[in-house]
NUROGU-690751 format. One record per residue: residue number from 1; x, y, z of N, C-alpha, C, O in turn. Coordinates in steps of 0.05 Angstrom, whole numbers, padded with zeros to 5 digits. Layout:
residues N
SITE     n     n.c1     n.c2     n.c3    ca.c1    ca.c2    ca.c3     c.c1     c.c2     c.c3     o.c1     o.c2     o.c3
SITE   NUM        X        Y        Z        X        Y        Z        X        Y        Z        X        Y        Z
...
end
This chain:
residues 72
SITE     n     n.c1     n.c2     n.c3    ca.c1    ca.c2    ca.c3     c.c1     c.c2     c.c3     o.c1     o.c2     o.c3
SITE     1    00283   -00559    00201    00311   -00567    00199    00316   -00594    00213    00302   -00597    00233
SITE     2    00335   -00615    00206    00345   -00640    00215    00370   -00636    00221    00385   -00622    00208
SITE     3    00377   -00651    00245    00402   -00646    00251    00427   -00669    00238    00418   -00691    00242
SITE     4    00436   -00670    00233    00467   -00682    00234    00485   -00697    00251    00477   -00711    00270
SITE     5    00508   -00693    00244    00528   -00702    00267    00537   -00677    00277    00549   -00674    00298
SITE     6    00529   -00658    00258    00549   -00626    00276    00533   -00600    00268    00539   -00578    00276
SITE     7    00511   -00606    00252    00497   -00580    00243    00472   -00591    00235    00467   -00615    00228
SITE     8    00451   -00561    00237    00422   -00566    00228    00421   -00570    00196    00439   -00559    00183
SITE     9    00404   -00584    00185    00407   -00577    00149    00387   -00586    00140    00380   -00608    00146
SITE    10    00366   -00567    00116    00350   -00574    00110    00340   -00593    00102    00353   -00613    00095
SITE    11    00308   -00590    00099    00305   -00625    00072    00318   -00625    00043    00326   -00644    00029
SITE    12    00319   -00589    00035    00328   -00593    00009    00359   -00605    00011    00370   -00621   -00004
SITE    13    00367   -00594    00028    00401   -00603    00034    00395   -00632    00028    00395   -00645    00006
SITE    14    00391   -00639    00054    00384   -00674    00053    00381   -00683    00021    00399   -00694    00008
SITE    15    00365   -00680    00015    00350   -00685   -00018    00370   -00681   -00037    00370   -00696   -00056
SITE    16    00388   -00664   -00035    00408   -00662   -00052    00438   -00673   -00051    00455   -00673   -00068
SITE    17    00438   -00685   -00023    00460   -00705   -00011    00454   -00734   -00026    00472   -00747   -00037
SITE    18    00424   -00741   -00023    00415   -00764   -00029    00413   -00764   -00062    00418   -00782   -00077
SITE    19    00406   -00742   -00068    00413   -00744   -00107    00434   -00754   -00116    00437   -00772   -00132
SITE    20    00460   -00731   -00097    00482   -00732   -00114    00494   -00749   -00113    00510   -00756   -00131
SITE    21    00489   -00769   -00083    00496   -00798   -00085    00493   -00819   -00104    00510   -00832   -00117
SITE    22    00458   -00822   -00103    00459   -00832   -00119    00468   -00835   -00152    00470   -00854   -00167
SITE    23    00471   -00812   -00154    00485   -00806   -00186    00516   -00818   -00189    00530   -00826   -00208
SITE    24    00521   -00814   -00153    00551   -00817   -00166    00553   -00847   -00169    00562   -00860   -00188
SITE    25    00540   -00858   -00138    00539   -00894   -00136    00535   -00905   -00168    00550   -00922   -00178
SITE    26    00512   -00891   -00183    00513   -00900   -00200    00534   -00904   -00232    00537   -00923   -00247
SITE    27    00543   -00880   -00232    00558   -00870   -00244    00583   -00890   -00244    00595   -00900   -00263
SITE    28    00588   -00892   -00216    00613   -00903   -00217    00617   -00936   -00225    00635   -00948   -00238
SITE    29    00585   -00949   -00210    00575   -00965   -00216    00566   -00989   -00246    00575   -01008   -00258
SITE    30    00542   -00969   -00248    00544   -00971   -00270    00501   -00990   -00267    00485   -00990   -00248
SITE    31    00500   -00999   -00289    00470   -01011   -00282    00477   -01037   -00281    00501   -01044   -00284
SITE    32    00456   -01057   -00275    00457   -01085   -00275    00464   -01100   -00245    00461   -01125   -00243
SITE    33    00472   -01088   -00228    00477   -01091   -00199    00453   -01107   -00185    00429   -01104   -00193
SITE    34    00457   -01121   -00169    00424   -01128   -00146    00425   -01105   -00131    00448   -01100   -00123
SITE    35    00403   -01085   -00123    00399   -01071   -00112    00414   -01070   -00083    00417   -01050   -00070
SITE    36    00424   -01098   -00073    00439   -01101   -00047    00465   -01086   -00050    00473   -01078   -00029
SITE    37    00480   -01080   -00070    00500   -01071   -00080    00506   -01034   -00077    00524   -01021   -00066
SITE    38    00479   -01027   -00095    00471   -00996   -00094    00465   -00993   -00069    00469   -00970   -00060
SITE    39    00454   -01013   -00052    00444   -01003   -00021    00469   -00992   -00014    00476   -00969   -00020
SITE    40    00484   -01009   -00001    00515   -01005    00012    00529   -00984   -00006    00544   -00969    00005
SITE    41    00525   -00982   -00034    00542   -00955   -00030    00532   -00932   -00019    00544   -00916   -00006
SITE    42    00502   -00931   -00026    00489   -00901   -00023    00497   -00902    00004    00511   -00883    00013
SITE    43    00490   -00924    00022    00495   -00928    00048    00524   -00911    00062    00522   -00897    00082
SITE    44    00546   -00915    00049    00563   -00903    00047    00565   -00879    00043    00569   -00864    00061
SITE    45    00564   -00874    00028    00565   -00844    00009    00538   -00822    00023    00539   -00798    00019
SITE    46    00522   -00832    00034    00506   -00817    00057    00517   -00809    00078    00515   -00787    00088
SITE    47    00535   -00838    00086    00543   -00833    00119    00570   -00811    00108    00570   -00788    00116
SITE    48    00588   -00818    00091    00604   -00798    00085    00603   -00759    00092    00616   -00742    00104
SITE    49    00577   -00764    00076    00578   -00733    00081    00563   -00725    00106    00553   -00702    00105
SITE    50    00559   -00739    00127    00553   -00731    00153    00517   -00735    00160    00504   -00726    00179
SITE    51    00506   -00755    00134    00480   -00753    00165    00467   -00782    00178    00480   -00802    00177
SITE    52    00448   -00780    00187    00449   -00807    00201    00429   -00825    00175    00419   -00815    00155
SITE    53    00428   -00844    00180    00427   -00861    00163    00421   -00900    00176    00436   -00915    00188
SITE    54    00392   -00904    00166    00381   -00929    00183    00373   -00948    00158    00351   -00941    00150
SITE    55    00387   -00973    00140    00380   -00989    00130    00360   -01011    00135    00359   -01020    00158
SITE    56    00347   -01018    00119    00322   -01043    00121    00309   -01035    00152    00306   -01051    00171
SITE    57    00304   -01013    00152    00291   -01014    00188    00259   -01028    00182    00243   -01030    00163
SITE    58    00261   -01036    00207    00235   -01054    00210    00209   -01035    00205    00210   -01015    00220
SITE    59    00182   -01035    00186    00166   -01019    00185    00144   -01048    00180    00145   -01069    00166
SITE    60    00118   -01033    00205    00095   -01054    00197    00082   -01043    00174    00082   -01019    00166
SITE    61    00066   -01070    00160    00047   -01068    00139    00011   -01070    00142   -00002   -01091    00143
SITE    62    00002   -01046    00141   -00025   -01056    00151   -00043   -01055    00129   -00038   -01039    00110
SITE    63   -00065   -01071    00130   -00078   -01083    00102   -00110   -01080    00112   -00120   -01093    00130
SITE    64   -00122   -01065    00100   -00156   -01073    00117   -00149   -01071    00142   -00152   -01092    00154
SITE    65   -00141   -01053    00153   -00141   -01043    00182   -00125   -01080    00204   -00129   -01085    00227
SITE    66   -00107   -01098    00183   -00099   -01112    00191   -00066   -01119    00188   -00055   -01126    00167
SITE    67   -00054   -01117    00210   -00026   -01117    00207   -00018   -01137    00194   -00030   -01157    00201
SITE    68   -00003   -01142    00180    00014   -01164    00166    00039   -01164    00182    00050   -01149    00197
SITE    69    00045   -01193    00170    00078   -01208    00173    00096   -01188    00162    00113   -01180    00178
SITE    70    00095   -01178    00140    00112   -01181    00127    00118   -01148    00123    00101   -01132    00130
SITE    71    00145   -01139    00112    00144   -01102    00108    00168   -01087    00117    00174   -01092    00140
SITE    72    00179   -01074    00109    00206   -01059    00129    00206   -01037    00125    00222   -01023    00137
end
């Protein structure tokens, strides 16, 4: 279980928060957007229904046991 802002909830929970978002972002949306667009809503529409939520976080890239520049 993962916690929230006020309760434990599963991955399927989770997984099904993050579906229905995206269906709706899109829905409402529509296609043809830059992906910067769909970020901030899902972004939204995540935090809405209560869980935590971390955009473009920093993640290294390692290549042949060699870290790269570049990656998030």
């Amino acid at each position: 279980m993962l916690s929230t802002n006020s309760h434990n909830i599963s991955e399927n929970e989770i997984s099904k928060i993050v579906y229905e978002s995206g269906f709706l972002v899109h829905k409402s949306l529509g296609p043809g957007l830059l992906e910067s667009a769909y970020e901030e809503c899902m972004f939204y529409e995540i935090k809405k229904q209560g869980l935590f939520v971390e955009k473009q976080k920093p993640m290294p890239l390692f290549y042949d046991e060699i870290k790269m520049d570049v990656g998030y």
